[in-house]
C-alpha positions as CSV (number, residue, x, y, z in Angstrom):
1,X,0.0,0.0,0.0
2,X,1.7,3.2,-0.9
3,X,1.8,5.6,1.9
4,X,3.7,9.0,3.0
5,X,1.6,12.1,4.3
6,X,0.3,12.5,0.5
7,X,-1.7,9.7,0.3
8,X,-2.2,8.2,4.1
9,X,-6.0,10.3,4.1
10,X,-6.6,8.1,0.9
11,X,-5.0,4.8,2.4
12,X,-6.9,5.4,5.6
13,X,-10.1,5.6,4.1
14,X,-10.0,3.0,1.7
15,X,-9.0,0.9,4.3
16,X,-12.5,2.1,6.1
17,X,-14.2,1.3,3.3
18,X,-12.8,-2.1,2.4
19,X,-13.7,-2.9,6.5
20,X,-17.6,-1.6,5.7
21,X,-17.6,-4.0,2.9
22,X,-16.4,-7.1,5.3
23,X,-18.9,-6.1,7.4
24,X,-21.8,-6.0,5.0
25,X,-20.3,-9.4,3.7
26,X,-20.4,-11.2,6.8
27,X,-23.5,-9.9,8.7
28,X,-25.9,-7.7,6.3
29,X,-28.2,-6.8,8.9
30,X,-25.7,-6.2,11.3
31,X,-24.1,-4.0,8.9
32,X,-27.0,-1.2,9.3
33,X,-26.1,-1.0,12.8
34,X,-22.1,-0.3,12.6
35,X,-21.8,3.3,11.8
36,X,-17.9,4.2,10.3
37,X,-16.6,7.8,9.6
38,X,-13.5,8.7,9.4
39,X,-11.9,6.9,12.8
40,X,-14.9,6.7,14.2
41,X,-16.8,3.9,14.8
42,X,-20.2,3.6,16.3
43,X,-22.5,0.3,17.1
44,X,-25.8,0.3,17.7
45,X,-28.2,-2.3,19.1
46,X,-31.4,-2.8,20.9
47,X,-30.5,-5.4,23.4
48,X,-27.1,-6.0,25.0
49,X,-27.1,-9.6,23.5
50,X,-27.3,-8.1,19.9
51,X,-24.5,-6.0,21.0
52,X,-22.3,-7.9,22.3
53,X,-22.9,-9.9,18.7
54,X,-22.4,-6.7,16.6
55,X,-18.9,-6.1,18.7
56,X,-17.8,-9.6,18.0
57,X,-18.6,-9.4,14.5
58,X,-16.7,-5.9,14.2
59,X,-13.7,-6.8,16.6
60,X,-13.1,-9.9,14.5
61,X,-13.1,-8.4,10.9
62,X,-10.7,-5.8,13.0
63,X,-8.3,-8.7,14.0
64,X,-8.8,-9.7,10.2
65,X,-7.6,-6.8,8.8
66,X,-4.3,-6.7,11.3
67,X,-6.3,-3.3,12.7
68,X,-6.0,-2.1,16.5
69,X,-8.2,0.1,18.4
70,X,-7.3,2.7,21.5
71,X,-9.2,1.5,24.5
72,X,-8.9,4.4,26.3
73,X,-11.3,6.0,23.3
74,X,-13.6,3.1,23.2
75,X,-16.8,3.8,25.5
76,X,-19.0,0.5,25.5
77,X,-22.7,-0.2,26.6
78,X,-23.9,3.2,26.4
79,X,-27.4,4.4,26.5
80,X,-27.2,7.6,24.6
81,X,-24.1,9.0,23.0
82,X,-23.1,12.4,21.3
83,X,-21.6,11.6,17.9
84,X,-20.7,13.5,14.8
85,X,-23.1,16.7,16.0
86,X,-25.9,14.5,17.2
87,X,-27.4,12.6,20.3
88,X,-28.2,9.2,19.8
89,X,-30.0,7.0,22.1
90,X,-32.8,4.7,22.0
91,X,-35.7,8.1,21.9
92,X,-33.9,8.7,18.4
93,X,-31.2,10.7,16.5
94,X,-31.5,14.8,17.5
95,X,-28.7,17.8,16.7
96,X,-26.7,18.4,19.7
97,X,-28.2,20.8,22.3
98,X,-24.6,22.2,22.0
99,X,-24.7,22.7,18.1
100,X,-28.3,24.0,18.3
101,X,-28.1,26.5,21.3
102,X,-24.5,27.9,19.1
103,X,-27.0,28.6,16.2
104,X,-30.3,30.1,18.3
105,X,-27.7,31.9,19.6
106,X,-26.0,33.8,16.6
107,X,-26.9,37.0,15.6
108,X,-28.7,37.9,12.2
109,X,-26.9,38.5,9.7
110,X,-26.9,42.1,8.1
111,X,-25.4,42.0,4.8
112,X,-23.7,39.1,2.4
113,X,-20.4,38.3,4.2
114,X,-22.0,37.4,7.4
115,X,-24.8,35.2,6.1
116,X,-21.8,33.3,4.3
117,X,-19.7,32.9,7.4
118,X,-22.8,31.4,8.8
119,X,-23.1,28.8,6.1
């Protein structure tokens, strides 16, 4: 795989991909429930036995693929979760209160410039 600081983005996320693809291939209904972007992965499930499956199914293609994970990132078992600008949990997918509140809270814009620093 070629690599340097040109193409490691590329490498990286073709390497995501090709894991997303594994995943489909072994588990495709498992495969709606393991969210990738970037470095971040996300499992969701409704029960903790269909978790614990979904992990094992992820954690293996990991091993597969010779790929590690930082455990002092990972947070398991969690109820809700703030993720990519959103709260997830089992009510549903909302913006963060954060993100939201930062955007109630900007003023209006008064001429072009400032309505496109707000987009």
């Amino acid at each position: 795989m070629p690599f340097g600081l040109q193409g490691a983005t590329q490498a990286f996320n073709e390497l995501v991909y090709l894991l997303e693809e594994k995943i489909k291939k072994a588990d495709l209904e498992g495969a709606k429930q393991v969210l990738i972007c970037f470095d971040d992965c996300l499992i969701c499930a409704s029960s903790w036995r269909e978790f614990l499956k979904l992990l094992e199914l992820f954690l293996k293609q990991l091993r597969k693929m010779n790929l590690k994970i930082n455990l002092e990132k990972c947070s398991l078992g969690l109820p809700s979760i703030k993720w990519l600008g959103h709260e997830l949990s089992n009510k549903g997918t909302f913006p963060s209160s954060d993100l939201a509140s930062a955007i109630e809270k900007w003023t209006t814009p008064k001429n072009n410039d400032e309505v496109r620093s707000f987009f």
